[in-house]
N, C-alpha and C positions, 0 to 999 in steps of 0.2 A: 287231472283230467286228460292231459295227454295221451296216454294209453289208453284212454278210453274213446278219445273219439278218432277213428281212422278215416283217412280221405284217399280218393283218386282223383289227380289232375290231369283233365284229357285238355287236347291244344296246348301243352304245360312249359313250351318253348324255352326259355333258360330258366322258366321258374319264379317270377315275379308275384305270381299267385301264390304258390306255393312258399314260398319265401314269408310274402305276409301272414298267410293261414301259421306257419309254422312260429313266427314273432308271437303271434295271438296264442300259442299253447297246443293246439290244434296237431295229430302226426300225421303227415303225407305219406304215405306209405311208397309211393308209383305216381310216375307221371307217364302219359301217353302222347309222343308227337313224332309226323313223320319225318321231320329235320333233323337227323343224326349230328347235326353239325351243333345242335343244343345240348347234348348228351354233357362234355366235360361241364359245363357253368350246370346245370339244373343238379350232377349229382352231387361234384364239387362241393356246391356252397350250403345244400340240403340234405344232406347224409340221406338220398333218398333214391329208387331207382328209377331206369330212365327202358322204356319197355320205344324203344323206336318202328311205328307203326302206322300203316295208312288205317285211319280211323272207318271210312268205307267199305274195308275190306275184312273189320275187327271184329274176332269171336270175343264178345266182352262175357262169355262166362269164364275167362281167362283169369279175367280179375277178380273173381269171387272167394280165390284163397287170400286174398291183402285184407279182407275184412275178418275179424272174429268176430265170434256168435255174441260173445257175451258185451260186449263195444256198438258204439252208436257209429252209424256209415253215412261219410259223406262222399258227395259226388261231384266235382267242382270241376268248370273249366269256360275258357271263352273261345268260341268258333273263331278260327282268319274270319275276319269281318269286313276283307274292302269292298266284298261285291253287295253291301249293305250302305257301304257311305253314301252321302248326297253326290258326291260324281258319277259313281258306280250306278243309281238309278235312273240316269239320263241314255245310259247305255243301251241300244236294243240289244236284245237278247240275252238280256243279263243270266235270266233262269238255266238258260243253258249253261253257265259256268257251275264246275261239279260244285265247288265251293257252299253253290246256295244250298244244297240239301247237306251239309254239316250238322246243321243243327234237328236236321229228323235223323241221322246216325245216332248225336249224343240221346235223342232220344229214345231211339234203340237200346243205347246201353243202359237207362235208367229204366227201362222193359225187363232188362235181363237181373239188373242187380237191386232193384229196389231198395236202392239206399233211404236211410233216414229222413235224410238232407241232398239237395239239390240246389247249386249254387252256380248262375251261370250270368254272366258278364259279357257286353256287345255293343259295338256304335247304336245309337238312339234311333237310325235309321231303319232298325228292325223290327219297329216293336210295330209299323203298318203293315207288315208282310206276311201273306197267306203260311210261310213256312215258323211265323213265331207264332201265331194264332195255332197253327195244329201243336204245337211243342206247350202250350199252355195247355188247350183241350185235353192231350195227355196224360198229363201232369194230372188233372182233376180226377180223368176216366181214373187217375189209379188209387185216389183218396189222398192226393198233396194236397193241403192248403197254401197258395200260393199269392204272394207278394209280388209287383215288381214296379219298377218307378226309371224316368231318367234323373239321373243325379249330375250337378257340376261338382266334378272333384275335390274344388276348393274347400268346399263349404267339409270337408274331411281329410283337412290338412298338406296337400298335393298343391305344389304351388303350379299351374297347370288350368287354362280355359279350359278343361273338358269336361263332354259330355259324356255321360254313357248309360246305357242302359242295364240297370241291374235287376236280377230275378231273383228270389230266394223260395222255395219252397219245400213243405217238413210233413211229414206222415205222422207226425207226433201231436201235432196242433198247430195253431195260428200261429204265425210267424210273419215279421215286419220286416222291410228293410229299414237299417241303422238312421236315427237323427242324427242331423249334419255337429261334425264337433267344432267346427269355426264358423265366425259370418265374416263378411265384409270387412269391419274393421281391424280383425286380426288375422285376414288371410296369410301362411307363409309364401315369402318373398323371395322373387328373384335375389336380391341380395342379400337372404338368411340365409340361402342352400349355396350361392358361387362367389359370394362375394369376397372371401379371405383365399380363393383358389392364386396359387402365381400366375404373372403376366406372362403369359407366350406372344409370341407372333404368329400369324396366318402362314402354315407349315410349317410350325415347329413345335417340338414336343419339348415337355417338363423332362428336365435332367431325373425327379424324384417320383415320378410319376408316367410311368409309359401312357398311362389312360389320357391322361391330358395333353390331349394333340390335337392342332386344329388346321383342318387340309389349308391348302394354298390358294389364294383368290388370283385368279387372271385379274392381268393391272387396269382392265375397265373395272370390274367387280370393285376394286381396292379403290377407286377413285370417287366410285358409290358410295361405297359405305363409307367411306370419311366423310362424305355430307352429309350423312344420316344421322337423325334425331333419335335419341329412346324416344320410343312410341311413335315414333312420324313415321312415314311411306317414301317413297319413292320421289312424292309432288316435292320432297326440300332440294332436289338435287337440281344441276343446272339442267337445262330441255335436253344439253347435246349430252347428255350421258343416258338416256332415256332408250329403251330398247323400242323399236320403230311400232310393236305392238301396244307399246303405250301409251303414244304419240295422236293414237287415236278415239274417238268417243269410246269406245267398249274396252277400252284399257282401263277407263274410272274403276271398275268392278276386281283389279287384281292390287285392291291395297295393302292388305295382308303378306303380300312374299317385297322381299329384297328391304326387310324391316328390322329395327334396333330393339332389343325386348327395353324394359323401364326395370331400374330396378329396385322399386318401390310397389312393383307390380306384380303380380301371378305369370308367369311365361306360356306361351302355346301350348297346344297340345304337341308334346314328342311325339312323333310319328319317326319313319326307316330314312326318312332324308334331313333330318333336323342336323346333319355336319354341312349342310350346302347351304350356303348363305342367301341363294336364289330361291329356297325351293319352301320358305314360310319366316315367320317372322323371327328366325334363328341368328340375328345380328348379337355379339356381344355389347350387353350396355353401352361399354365404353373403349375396352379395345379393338382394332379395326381388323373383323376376323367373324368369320360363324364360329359357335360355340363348341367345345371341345368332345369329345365321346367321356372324359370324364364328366362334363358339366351335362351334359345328354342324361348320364347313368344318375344321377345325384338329382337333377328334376324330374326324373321318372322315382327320386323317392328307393331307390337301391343303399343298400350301405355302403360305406365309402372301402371296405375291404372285398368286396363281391367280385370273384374272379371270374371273369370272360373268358380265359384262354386266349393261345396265342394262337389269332385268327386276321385275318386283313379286316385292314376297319371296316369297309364299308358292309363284312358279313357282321363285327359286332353293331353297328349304328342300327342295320334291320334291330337282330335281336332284342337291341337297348328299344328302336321304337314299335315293334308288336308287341313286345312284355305288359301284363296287367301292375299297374304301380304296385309295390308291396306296400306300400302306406293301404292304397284300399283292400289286399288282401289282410290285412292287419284288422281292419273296421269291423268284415266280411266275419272274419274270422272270431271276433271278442263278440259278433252278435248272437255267431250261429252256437257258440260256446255257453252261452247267456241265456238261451233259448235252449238246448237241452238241460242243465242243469235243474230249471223245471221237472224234466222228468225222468231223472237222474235220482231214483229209488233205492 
């Protein structure tokens, strides 16, 4: 089936999407994103090409020679989504960031190319928003049948609290989003995905492993997290190590950051700051340290050979947390595979 079913990944950043679609059988033919600095890891590790391009400005009848006639066309990708997060909506003037209209371009390009399948991926945050509601209408005006739902990660193997909102829709027929392949009782674990990783220290990297490095904590930071519990907050530490914002009633509200993950437990969501140990619940279980840009790349669900390039962390740590898990492009991808083969004559 391979050759048979071709995709474009627009937003396609080092390829996480693509990466899974590709596990699942699926050929990526092209990825589209304007971050040149994605280019080595997305062609690298996908034998696949990397078209560097502001999506706004994109004649997407460009992409119409990646598809053959005789092959099923998919169209897969997930908008930058921060100006969709629950922070981002408190914001005035949000609509003013170009970002919001992302998702009426990709619908542009699904104007242009009338692919088969249309696969598109985004914080949960989206799905109240005047600009997702016209991106469905769309989709219908053009005879999609269209699916979409928020899903927690977990519950399809991502060890990872997140949410997100997934769409799928087919010109072919009805088409579902994927049932969950795990519940509760067998979610994968913080300690199935990092727990046999070697002990480093906070600024120091694996002799065997360049990826495995974990920045240096200022000695308040380090005195933090030594009183820190898996799973506890901030309230285990003594008052005086307490940042003065804490100190006070509306500090109750920031439990989540300066946190030990459990490793028995599913880890946060990876987001572009999960190396700072301030900046969400990115504490190592048990060494006293935020978690490494390998442990980052490996709960985002990456294979343990996936080359980054030799870039400063803090541009791999983005890349590692805007990537779509390839575990869920993997799901994405055995559904949308499942669903042509139906009509696969």
């Amino acid at each position: 089936m391979r050759e048979k079913i071709q995709v474009v990944d627009l937003f396609c950043g080092i390829g996480g999407l693509t990466n899974g679609l590709r596990q699942a059988g699926l050929l990526v033919k092209v990825g589209v994103d304007n971050d040149s600095s994605c280019r080595h890891a997305f062609e690298k590790n996908n034998k696949s090409s990397f078209i560097n391009a502001d999506i706004c400005n994109f004649d997407f009848s460009k992409l119409k020679n990646y598809y053959k006639s005789e092959g099923f066309s998919v169209l897969a990708g997930c908008a930058p989504c921060q100006v969709f997060s629950s922070h981002s909506f408190k914001i005035k003037g949000k609509e003013e960031d170009r970002r919001w209209t992302l998702l009426d371009h990709f619908a542009r390009g699904v104007n242009e190319l009338l692919p088969d399948i249309v696969s598109m991926e985004n914080v949960r945050g989206i799905v109240d928003t005047d600009v997702f509601g016209r991106f469905v209408k769309n989709l219908k005006s053009k005879g999609y049948h269209v699916d979409y739902k928020i899903v927690f990660t977990a519950d399809y193997g991502i060890p990872q609290g997140r949410q997100r909102l997934v769409l799928l829709a087919s010109r072919l027929g009805v088409i579902k989003i994927p049932t969950p392949t795990h519940k509760k009782d067998n979610y994968v674990t913080v300690k199935q995905i990092i727990g046999k990783l070697p002990k480093i220290e906070a600024g120091e990297q694996s002799k065997k492993d360049p990826l495995h490095r974990a920045k240096k904590l200022a000695n308040i930071n380090l005195k933090r997290i030594k009183q820190s519990k898996q799973g506890g907050t901030w309230k285990d530490w003594d008052r005086r190590l307490l940042p003065d914002c804490y100190k006070k009633e509306s500090g109750e509200t920031y439990s989540s950051v300066y946190g030990r993950m459990r490793w028995n437990g599913i880890g946060p969501t990876i987001t572009t700051q999960f190396t700072n140990y301030g900046s969400g619940r990115f504490g190592h279980p048990e060494q006293d340290r935020a978690i490494s840009l390998r442990e980052g790349a490996l709960l985002q669900t990456f294979p343990r050979d996936y080359d980054f390039g030799d870039l400063p962390q803090g541009t791999i740590a983005r890349h590692i947390g805007n990537a779509v898990p390839p575990q869920l492009g993997y799901v994405l991808g055995m559904t949308i595979k499942k669903h042509i083969k139906q009509y696969d004559r």
